[in-house]
Each structure stands twice: as C-alpha cells, then as structure tokens.
N, C-alpha and C positions, 0 to 999 in steps of 0.2 A: 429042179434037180441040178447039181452041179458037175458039169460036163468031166469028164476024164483028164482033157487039156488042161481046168481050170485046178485041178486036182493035183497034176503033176507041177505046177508052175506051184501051188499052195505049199507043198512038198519041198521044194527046191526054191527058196527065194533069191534074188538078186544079192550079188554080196559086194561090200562095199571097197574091200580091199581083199587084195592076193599078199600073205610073208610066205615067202619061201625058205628053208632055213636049206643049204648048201655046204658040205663037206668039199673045201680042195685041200688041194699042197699049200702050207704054210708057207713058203719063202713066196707064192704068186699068189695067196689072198691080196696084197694090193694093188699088183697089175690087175687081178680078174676083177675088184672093186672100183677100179678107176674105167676100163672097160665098159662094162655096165654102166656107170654114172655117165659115163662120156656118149653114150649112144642116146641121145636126146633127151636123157632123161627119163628113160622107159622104166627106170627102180632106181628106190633110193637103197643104197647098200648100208648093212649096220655090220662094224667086225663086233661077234659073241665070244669070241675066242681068237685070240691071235696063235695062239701054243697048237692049238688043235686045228685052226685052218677052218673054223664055223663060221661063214657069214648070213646074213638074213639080208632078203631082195623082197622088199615091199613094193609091190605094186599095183593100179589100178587094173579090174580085169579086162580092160580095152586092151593094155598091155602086153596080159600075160603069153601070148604069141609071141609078140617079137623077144620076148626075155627069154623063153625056151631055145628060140631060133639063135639069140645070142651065145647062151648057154650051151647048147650044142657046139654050134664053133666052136668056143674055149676050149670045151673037151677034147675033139676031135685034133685039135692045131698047137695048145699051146699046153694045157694041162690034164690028162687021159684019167684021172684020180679023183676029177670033181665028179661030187654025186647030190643029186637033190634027196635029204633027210626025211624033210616033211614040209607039209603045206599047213600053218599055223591057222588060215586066212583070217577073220575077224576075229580070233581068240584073245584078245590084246591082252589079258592076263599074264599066258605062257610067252605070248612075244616080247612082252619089255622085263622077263626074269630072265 
C-alpha cells in the first residue's frame, strides 16, 4: 500500500524551474531587471513587453526565496506598482510566447 506521504510527493513533483511573469512601471522595468540580474544571479530577467512594463524572472526553485525577498524590496523602496501576474513554472510553451 502506498503511504499518504508517498502519495502527496506523487501529487506534487519537483519542478525544474520557477517563471515568474511580473507587472512594474515601465520607465523602471530596467533598473528592477538589472537589480534582479545583479543579485547573484538568483533569475534571469526576460522584458515581454517594454510598453506594458511585463517582465519574466526565471528561476531555479532553490532561488525562488531570495527573488521574492528581492521583489519585495523593489516594491516596497523603489517601485509600489510591481505586481507578480502569474507563475508560468515549467510551461515553456506560454513562457517563450
């Protein structure tokens, strides 16, 4: 019989990568993209929209802590208008349209 544990891990497997898709302010999509990139490299940023202020923060989910904790900052310090869209994670279909 297959334990509950083994059931809920069967359920929810490991995933290989975190995109994040993120709405800011247009005129500081590239300061918050250079930010990000510059923080040791915790996401690689992609702009999806420069007009709209859409970027994607790909990252591994070792990561995805410190890129919240990033994120958070920016909001809080430099840009109040960034908002995370959606979590693409492994869908690479929707993430590179």
């Amino acid at each position: 019989m297959i334990s509950e544990e083994l059931k809920e891990k069967l359920n929810n497997p490991p995933r290989k990568s975190v995109n994040l898709v993120v709405k800011v302010n247009p005129e500081k999509l590239n300061f918050i993209s250079m930010v990000v990139d510059g923080h040791g490299r915790i996401a690689l940023p992609r702009t999806r929209s420069g007009k709209e202020g859409i970027l994607d923060f790909l990252t591994s989910p070792d990561c995805v802590e410190d890129l919240y904790a990033v994120l958070d900052d920016i909001k809080k310090n430099y840009d109040p208008t960034l908002e995370i869209i959606k979590d693409l994670g492994d869908n690479w279909l929707e993430a590179v349209i």
